[in-house]
LOVEXTOR-65446 format. One record per residue (C-alpha): residue in three letters; x, y, z. Coordinates in steps of 0.2 Angstrom, whole numbers, padded with zeros to 4 digits, always signed. Layout:
<atoms>
ALAXYZ/...
</atoms>
This chain:
<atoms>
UNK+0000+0000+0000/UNK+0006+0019-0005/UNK+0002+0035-0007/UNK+0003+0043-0025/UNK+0009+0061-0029/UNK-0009+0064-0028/UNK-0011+0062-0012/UNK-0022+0045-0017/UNK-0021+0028-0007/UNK-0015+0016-0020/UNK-0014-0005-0018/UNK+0000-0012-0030/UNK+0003-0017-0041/UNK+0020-0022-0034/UNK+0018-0038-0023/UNK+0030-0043-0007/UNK+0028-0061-0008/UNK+0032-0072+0003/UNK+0050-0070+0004/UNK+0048-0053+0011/UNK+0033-0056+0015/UNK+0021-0042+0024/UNK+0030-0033+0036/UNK+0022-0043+0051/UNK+0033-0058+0043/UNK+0049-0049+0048/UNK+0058-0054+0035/UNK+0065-0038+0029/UNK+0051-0027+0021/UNK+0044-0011+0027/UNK+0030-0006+0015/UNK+0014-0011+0023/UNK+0002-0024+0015/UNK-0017-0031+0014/UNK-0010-0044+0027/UNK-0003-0029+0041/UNK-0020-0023+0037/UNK-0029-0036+0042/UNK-0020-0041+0056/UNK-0018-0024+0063/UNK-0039-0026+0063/UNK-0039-0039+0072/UNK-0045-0053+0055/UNK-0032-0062+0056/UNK-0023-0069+0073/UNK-0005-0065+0074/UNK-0003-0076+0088/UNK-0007-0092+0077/UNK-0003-0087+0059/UNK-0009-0101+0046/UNK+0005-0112+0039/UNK+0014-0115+0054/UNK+0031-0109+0047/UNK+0031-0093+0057/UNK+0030-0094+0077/UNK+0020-0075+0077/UNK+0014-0062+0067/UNK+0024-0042+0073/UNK+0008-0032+0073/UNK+0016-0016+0081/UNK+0027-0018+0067/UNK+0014-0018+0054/UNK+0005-0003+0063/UNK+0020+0008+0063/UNK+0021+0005+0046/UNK+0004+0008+0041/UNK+0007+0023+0050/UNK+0023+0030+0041/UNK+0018+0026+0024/UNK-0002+0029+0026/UNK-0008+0035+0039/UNK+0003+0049+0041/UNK+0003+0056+0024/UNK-0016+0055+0022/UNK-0019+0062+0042/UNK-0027+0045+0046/UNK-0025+0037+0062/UNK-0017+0022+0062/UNK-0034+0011+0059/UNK-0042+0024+0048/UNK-0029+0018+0035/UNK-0027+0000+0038/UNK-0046-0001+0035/UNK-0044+0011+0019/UNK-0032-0002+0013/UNK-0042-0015+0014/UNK-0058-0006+0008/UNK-0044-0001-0007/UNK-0041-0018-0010/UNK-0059-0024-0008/UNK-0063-0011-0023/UNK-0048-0018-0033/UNK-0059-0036-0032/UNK-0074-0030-0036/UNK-0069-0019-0051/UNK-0060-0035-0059/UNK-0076-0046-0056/UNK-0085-0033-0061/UNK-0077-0036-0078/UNK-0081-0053-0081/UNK-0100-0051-0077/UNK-0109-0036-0078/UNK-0099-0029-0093/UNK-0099-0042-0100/UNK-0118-0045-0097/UNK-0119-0056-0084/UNK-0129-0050-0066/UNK-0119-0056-0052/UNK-0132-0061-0043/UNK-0135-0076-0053/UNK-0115-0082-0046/UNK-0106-0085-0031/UNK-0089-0080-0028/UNK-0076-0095-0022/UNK-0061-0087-0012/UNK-0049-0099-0009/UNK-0029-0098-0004/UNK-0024-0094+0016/UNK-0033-0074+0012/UNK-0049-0074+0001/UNK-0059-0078+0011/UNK-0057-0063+0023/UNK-0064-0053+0008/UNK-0079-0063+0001/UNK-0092-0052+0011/UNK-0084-0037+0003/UNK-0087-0044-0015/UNK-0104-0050-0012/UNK-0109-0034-0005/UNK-0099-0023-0017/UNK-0104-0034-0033/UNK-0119-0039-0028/UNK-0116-0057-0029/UNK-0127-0070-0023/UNK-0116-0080-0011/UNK-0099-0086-0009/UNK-0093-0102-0009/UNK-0079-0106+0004/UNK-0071-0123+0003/UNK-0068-0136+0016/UNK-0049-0133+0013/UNK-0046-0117+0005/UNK-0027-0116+0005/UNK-0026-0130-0004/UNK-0038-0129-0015/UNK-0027-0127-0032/UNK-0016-0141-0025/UNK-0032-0152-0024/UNK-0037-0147-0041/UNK-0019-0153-0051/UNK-0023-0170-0040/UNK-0040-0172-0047/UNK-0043-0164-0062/UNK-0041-0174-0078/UNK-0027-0173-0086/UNK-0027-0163-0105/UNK-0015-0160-0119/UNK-0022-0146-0133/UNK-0011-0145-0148/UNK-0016-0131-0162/UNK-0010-0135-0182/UNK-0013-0121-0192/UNK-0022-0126-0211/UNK-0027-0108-0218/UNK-0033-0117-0234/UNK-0052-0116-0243/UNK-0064-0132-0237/UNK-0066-0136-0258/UNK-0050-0144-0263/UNK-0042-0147-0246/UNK-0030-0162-0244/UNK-0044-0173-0233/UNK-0031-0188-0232/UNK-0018-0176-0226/UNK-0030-0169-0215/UNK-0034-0185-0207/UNK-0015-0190-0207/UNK-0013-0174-0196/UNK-0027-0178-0183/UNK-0020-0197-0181/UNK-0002-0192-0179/UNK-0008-0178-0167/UNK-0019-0188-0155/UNK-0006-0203-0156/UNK+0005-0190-0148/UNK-0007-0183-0135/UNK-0009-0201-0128/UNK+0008-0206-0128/UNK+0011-0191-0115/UNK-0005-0195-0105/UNK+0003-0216-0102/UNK+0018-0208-0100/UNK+0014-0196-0084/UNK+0010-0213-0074/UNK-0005-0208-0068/UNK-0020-0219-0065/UNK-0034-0214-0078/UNK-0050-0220-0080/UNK-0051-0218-0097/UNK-0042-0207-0114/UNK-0053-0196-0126/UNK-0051-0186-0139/UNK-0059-0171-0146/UNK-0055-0162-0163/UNK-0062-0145-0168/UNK-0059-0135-0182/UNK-0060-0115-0184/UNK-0068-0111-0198/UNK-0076-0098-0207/UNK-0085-0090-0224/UNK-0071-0084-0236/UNK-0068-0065-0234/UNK-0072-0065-0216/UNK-0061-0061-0202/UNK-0070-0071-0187/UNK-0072-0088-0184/UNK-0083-0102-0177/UNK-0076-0117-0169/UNK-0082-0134-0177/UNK-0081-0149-0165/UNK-0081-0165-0177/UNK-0090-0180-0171/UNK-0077-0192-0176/UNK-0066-0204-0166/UNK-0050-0213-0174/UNK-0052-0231-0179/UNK-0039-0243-0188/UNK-0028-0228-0186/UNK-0041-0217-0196/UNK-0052-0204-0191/UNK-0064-0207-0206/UNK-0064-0184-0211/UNK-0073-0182-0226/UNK-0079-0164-0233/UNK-0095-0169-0232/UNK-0094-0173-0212/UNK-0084-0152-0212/UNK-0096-0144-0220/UNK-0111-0151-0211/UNK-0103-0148-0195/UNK-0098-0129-0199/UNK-0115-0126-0205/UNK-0123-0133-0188/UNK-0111-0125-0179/UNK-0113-0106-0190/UNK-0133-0108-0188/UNK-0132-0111-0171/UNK-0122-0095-0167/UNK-0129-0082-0180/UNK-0146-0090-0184/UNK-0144-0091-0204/UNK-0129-0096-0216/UNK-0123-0088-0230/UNK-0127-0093-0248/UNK-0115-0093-0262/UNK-0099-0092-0250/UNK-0084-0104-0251/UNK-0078-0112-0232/UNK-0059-0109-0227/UNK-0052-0119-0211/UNK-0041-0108-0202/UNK-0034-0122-0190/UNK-0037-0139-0179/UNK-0040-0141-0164/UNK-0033-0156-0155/UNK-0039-0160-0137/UNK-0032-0178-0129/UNK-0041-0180-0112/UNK-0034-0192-0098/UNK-0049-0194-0086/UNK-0046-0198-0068/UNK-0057-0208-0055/UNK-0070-0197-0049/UNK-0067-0189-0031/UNK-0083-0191-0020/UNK-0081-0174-0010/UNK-0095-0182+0000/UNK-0077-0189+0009/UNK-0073-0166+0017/UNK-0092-0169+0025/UNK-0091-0164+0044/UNK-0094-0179+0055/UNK-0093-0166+0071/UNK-0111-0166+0077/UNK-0109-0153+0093/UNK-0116-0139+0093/UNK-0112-0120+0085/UNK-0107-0115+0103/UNK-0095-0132+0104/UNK-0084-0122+0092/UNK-0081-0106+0099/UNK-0061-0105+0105/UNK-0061-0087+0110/UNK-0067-0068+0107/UNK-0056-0052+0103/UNK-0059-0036+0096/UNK-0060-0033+0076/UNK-0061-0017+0069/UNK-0077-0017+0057/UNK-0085-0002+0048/UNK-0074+0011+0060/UNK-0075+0003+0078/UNK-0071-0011+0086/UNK-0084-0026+0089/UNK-0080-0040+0099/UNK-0081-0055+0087/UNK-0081-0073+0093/UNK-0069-0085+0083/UNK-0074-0101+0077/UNK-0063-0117+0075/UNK-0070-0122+0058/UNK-0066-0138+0056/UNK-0076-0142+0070/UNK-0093-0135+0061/UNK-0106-0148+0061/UNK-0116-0147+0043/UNK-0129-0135+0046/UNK-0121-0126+0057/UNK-0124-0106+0056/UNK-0115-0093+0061/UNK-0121-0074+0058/UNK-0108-0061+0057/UNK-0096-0052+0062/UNK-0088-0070+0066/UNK-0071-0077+0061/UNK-0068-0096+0056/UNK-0051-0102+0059/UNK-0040-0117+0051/UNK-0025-0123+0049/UNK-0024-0116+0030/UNK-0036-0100+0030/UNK-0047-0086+0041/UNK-0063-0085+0037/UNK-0072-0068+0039/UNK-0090-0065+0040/UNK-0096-0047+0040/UNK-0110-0040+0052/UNK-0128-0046+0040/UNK-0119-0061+0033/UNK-0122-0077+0040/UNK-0110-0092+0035/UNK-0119-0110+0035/UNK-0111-0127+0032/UNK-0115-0134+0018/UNK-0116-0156+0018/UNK-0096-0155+0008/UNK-0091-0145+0023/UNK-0092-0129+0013/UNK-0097-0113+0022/UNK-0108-0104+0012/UNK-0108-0085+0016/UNK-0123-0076+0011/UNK-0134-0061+0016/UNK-0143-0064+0033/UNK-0163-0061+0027/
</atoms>
């Protein structure tokens, strides 16, 4: 966080890592960030940081800086600007969720947000009252969320071959060579990563367009290769690019050749489905059961004593209206005043207005 020659609070878009680190890490760096922030408000517990590599968070560190580089230069006491930071930061989210929905057409109450990583989920009330989303989506294990996805995810290798050549007089046979040698390829990667897959598919799609225009449509092709064939005729591409044309403008154009830009090679490794029924709860106590203690956070200008939740030991069901925090090994969890997080049967908190 800085100050512009303007005299404006600014959030980035340089990053300290994790090597400095925030300036509560003590690692070197001296330009508060979001995390001093939200430790100097109380969200996050410096006495217990996540991750277990750092003993405890220096929070008059992270206050004096907030001071010299904030609150100072915009007459701000010293939690004025820590919470100016974060509103700062909240904005930033919003204004780049903003642009994948509403200008794009899309009415963010229709989606939920899904923070995920040891701090996103500090700002999901934020974004949904800022964006106007419907709900977020908080899962069982937040910071490890990515790590979970390259273990469960399928497994996919895209290759591109560019054509540029009109439909009428293309080389099929060289065409069909291409996709063969192509998908040959793709699977011989996916045996040789030596993970167990379920099963291999393929998918091949052309882009394609009308001669003389400058956009294109892409074509999936309902073919699969046999006796090391994929069986590609014109006839199967141009009845595919017509379906495909009609379905996305609502009429085709007569009297106007077909060029194929380029192929599209997709070779799919599936994995054995994960059950996430396996992250449900099996705590059955109560809401109260899962309180470990209370302090002070600083929310909307003053401080509120906010109970903290161990949140692992959430039954399913369980709710808990804001201001509340949910603690882990791997994240915080912070619910704003009219939010209510509730447990979903996966062991997700769902965090939504309270009506």
């Amino acid at each position: 966080a800085w100050v512009d020659r303007g005299g404006f609070l600014q959030i980035g878009p340089e990053s300290a890592g994790s090597d400095p680190g925030p300036v509560c890490y003590g690692l070197g760096n001296d330009r508060p960030t979001v995390t001093d922030a939200n430790l100097v408000m109380g969200r996050i517990n410096g006495d217990k940081p996540i991750g277990g590599k750092i003993e405890r968070l220096d929070t008059e560190a992270a206050k004096a800086a907030i001071d010299h580089h904030v609150g100072k230069p915009l007459n701000l006491g010293i939690m004025e600007a820590a919470e100016a930071i974060v509103r700062v930061a909240n904005s930033r989210m919003a204004g780049a969720i903003r642009l994948v929905s509403i200008e794009r057409g899309h009415d963010p109450k229709n989606f939920a947000a899904m923070p995920f990583g040891g701090a996103g989920a500090l700002h999901s009330g934020a974004l949904i009252r800022e964006v106007g989303l419907d709900s977020a989506i908080v899962p069982r294990f937040p910071g490890v969320t990515s790590a979970m996805g390259c273990v469960i995810a399928d497994m996919r290798h895209d290759f591109v071959h560019t054509i540029n050549r009109p439909l009428d007089g293309l080389d099929i046979a060289a065409l069909d060579g291409e996709m063969t040698a192509t998908a040959d390829k793709g699977l011989a990667l996916l045996r040789q990563s030596g993970v167990n897959l379920d099963r291999l598919d393929m998918e091949f799609e052309l882009d394609m367009s009308y001669i003389g225009q400058t956009h294109t449509v892409p074509v999936p092709l309902q073919v699969t290769i046999e006796n090391n064939s994929a069986g590609i005729t014109t006839d199967i591409i141009r009845d595919a690019f017509e379906t495909s044309y009609r379905r996305t403008y609502g009429r085709l154009l007569e009297n106007i050749g077909v060029r194929i830009l380029s192929l599209r090679t997709a070779v799919i490794g599936r994995r054995p489905k994960f059950d996430l029924a396996a992250l449900r709860p099996t705590n059955t106590g109560s809401v109260d059961d899962t309180v470990t203690s209370e302090r002070q956070v600083w929310v909307d200008g003053g401080w509120q004593t906010t109970r903290i939740h161990d949140r692992l030991a959430l039954p399913v069901g369980a709710r808990i209206p804001g201001p509340a925090i949910l603690e882990q090994a791997d994240t915080t969890i912070f619910i704003d005043p009219g939010l209510v997080g509730e447990v979903d049967n996966f062991g997700n908190v769902i965090v939504r207005r309270n009506s």
